[in-house]
C-alpha positions as CSV (number, residue, x, y, z in Angstrom):
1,X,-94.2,50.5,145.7
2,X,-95.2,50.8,142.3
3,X,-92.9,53.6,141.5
4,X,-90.0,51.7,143.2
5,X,-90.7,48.1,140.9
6,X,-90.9,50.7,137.9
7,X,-87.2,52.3,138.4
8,X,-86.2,48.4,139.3
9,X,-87.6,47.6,135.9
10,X,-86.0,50.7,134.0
11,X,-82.9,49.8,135.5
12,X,-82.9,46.3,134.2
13,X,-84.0,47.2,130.4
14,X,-81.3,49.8,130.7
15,X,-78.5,47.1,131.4
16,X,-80.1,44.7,129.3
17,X,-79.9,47.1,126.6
18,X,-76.1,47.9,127.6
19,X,-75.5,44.4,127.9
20,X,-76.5,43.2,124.0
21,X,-75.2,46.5,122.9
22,X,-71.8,45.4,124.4
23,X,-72.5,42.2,122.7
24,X,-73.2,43.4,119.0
25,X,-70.0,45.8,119.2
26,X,-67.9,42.6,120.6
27,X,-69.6,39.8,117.6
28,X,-68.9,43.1,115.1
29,X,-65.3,43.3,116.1
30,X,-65.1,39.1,115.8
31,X,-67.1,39.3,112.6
32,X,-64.2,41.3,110.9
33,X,-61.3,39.1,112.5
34,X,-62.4,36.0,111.6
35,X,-64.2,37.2,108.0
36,X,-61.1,39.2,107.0
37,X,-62.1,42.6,107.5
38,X,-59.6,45.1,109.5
39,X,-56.8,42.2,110.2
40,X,-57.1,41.2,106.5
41,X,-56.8,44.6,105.5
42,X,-53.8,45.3,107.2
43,X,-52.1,41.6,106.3
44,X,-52.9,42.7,102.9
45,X,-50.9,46.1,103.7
46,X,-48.1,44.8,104.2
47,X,-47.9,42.4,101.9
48,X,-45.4,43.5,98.6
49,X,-47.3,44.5,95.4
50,X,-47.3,41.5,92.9
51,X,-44.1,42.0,90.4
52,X,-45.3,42.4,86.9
53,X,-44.9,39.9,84.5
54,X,-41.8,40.9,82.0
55,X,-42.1,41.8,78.4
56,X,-40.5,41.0,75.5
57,X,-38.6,43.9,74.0
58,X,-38.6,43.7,69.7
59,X,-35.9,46.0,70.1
60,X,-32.5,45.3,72.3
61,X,-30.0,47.9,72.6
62,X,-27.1,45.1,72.2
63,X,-26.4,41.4,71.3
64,X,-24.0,39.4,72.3
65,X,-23.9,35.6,70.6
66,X,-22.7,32.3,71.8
67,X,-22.6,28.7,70.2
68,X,-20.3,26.7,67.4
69,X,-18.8,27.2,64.5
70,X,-22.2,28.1,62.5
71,X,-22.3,31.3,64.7
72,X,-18.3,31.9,64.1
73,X,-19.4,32.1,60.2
74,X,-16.8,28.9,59.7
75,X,-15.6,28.2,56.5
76,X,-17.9,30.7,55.3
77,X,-15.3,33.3,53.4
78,X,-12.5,31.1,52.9
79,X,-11.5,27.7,54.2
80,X,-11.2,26.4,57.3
81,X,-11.2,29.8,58.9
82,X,-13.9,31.6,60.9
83,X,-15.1,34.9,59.6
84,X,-17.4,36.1,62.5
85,X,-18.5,39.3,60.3
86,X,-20.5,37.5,58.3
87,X,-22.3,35.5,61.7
88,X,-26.1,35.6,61.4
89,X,-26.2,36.7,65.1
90,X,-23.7,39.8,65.3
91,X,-21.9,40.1,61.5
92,X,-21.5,43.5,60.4
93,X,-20.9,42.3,56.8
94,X,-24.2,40.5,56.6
95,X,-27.8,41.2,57.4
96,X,-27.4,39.9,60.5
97,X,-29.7,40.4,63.8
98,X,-27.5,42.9,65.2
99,X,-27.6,44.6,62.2
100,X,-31.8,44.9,62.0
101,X,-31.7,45.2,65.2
102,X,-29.0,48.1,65.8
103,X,-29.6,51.2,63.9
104,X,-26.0,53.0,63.1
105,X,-22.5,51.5,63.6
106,X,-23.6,48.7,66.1
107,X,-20.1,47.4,66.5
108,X,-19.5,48.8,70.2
109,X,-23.0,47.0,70.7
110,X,-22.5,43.4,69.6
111,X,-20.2,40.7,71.0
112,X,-19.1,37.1,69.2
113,X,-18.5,34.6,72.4
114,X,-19.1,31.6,69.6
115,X,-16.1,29.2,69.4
116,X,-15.6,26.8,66.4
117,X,-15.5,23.1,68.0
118,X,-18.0,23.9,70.9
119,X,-20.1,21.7,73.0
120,X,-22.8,22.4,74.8
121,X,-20.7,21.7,78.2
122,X,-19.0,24.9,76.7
123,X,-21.7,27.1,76.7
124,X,-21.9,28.1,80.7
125,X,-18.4,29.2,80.5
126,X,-19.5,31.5,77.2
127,X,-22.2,33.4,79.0
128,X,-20.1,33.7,81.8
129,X,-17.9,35.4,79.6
130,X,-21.2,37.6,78.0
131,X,-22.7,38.6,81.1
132,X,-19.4,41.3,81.5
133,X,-21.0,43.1,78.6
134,X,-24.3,43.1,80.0
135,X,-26.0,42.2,77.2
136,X,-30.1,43.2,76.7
137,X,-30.1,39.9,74.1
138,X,-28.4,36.9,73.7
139,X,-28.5,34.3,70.9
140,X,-27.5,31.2,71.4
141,X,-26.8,28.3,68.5
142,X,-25.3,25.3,69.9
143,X,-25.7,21.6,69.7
144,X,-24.3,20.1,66.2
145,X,-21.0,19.4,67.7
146,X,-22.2,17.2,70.3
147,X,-23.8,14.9,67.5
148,X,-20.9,15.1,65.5
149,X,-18.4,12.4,67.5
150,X,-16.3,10.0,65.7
151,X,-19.4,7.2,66.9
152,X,-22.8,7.3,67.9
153,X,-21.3,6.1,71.3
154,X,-19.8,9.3,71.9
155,X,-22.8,11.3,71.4
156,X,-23.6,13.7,74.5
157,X,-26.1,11.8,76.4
158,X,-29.4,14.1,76.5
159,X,-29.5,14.3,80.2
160,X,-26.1,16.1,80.1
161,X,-26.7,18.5,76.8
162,X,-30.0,19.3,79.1
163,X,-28.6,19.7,82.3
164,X,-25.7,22.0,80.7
165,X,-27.9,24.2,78.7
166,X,-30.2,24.6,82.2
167,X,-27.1,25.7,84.4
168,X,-26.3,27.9,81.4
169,X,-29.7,29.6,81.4
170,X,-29.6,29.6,85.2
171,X,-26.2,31.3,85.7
172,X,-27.3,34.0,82.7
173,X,-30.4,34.5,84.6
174,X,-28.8,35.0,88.0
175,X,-26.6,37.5,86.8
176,X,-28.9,39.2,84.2
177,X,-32.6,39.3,85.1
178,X,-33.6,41.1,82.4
179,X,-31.6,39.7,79.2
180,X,-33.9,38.5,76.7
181,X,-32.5,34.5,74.9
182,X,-33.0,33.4,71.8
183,X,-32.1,29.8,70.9
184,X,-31.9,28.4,67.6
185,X,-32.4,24.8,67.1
186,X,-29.9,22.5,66.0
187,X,-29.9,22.1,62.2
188,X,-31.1,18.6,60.6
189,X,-27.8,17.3,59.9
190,X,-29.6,14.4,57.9
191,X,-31.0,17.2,55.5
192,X,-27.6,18.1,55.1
193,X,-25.9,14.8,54.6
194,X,-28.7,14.0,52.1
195,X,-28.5,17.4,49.9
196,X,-24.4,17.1,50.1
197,X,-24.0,13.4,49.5
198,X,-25.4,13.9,45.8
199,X,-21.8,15.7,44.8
200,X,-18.5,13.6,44.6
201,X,-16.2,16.3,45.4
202,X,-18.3,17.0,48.5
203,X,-18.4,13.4,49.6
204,X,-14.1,13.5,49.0
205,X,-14.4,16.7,51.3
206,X,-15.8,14.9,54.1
207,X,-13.5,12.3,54.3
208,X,-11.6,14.6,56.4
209,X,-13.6,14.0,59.5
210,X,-16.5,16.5,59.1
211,X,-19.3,15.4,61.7
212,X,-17.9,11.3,61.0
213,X,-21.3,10.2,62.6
214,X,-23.4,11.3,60.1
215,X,-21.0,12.1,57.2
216,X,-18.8,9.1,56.7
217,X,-19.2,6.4,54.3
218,X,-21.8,9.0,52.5
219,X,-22.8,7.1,49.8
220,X,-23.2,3.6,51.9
221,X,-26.8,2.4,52.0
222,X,-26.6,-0.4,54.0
223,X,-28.5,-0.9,57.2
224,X,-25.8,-0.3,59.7
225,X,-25.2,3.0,57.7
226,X,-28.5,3.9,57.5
227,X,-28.7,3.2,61.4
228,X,-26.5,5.4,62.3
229,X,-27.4,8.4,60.8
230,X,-31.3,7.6,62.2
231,X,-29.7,7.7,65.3
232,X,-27.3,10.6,64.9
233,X,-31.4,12.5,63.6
234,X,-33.0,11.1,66.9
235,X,-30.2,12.8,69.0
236,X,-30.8,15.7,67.4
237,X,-34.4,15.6,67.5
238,X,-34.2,15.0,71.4
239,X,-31.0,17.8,72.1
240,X,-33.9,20.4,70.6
241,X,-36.6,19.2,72.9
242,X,-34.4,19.6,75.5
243,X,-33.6,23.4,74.5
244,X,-37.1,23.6,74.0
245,X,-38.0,22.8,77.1
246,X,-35.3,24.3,79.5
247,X,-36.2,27.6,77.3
248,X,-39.7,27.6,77.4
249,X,-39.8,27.5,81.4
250,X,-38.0,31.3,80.8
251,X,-40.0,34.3,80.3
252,X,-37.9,36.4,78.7
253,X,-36.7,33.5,76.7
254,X,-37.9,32.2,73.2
255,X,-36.9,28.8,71.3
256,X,-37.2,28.4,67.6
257,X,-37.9,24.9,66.2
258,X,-37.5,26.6,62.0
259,X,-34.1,26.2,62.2
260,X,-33.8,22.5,62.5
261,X,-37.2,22.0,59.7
262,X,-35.4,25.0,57.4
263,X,-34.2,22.9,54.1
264,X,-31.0,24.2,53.6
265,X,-29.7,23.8,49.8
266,X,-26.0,23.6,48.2
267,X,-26.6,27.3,47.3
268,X,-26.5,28.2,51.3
269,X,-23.6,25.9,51.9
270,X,-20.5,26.7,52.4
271,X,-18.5,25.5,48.9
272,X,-15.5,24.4,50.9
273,X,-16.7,21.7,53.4
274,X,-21.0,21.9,51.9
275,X,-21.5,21.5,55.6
276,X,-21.5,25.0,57.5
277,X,-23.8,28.1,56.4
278,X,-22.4,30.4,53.4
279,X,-22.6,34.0,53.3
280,X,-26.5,33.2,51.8
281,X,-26.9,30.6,54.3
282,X,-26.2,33.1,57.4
283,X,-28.3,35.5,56.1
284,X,-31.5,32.9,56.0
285,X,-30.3,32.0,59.6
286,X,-30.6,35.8,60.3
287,X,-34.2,35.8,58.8
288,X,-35.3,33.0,60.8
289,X,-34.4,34.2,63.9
290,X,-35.3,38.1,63.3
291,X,-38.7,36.2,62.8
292,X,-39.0,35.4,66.7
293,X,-37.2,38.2,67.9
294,X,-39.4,40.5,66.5
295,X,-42.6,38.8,67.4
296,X,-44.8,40.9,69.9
297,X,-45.9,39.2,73.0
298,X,-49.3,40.0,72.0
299,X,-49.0,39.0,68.0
């Protein structure tokens, strides 16, 4: 009997022991399913290795620039003409970007999309037109013509100038992934108006209908005058935040704000209209944006 209750007992440990052995293996097994262990191991398999954040390269193999008249190098060499070898983006005749940028004959590596009179609504079509060269960095300067109306009333509205220069940047993006922006901010027309208005024959000059919002009636100080050039400043001041701020939300793209503080003088000026950027003035263009371009990520 005694033997018989013993192997009854023995048998009973022995399942018991099967039993909470099955029962550790089985809470193991839960343990790593719900605490992330082999299912979060393999969910973390097959999920894609994070991309790496891109980098800012001081040294493009090719440029191609867009914008206004500025970047055309109007009126810079002889009047009312463009002379796009002298631009501050791509010039060959002027220390220009491309030219710091581009060791050697650079000319089969630069492009001038720039067109005297642009807008901003312009400026999707003229990286359209860029992104067939496939450039590694674009400059863009834009924005002065959309101040400079015949009234304050025709002034691009912001929401527009923004909304065009975000399409822009989108469409460039789509198409390029990797092609590094620099934008320029729009000069302080005000600065200009104030250092030109000092000079007779430049006041004569603007008569005929050089940026009328801010230029006419130069030497008027009354209030609607001085009105209208604040707001012309304000537009300006608020087209820049908006390149600012569509810019800044791009990586590989970099806004400078020195171009619109950047005191121009009549020495920079172009001595035909005192208005667009001389020879001089397109190489201090050049300098302040070879400044940002050449900035290390890390600097």
């Amino acid at each position: 009997m005694r033997d018989h209750a013993r192997s009854t007992r023995l048998r009973r440990s022995t399942a018991a022991t099967a039993l909470l052995a099955c029962l550790a293996l089985l809470a193991g097994c839960n343990d790593d399913t719900e605490g992330g262990g082999s299912k979060n191991a393999t969910d973390a398999a097959k999920r894609p290795a994070a991309k790496p954040t891109p980098t800012w390269d001081t040294r493009p193999g090719s440029v191609a620039s867009v914008g206004d008249s500025i970047t055309r190098g109007f009126d810079a060499c002889s009047l009312l003409s463009d002379c796009p070898e002298v631009s501050w983006s791509t010039g060959s005749d002027v220390d220009s970007v491309a030219a710091r940028l581009l060791p050697g004959d650079a000319k089969q590596r630069t492009w001038n999309f720039a067109k005297t009179g642009a807008v901003m609504a312009e400026l999707p079509a003229q990286l359209r037109a860029a992104t067939v060269k496939r450039p590694e960095l674009v400059t863009v300067m834009i924005g002065a013509n959309d101040a400079c109306q015949d009234t304050v009333a025709e002034m691009t509205p912001v929401a527009d100038f923004r909304a065009d220069f975000s399409a822009a940047l989108t469409g460039l993006r789509r198409a390029l992934p990797k092609t590094q922006v620099y934008v320029a901010s729009v000069p302080d027309l005000k600065r200009l108006w104030s250092e030109g208005r000092k000079d007779p024959i430049r006041r004569q000059v603007w008569k005929l209908g050089i940026c009328p919002s801010m230029l006419r009636d130069a030497q008027a100080d009354h209030d609607r005058a001085n009105d209208r050039r604040d707001q012309v400043q304000r537009r300006v001041q608020e087209y820049n935040s908006a390149l600012r701020d569509v810019c800044t939300r791009d990586v590989l793209c970099r806004y400078n704000g020195a171009v619109y503080d950047y005191r121009f003088t009549g020495d920079e000026l172009s001595e035909w209209d005192w208005f667009h950027p001389n020879k001089e003035g397109q190489r201090k263009l050049a300098d302040l944006a070879y400044q940002v371009i050449n900035r290390r990520d890390d600097a």
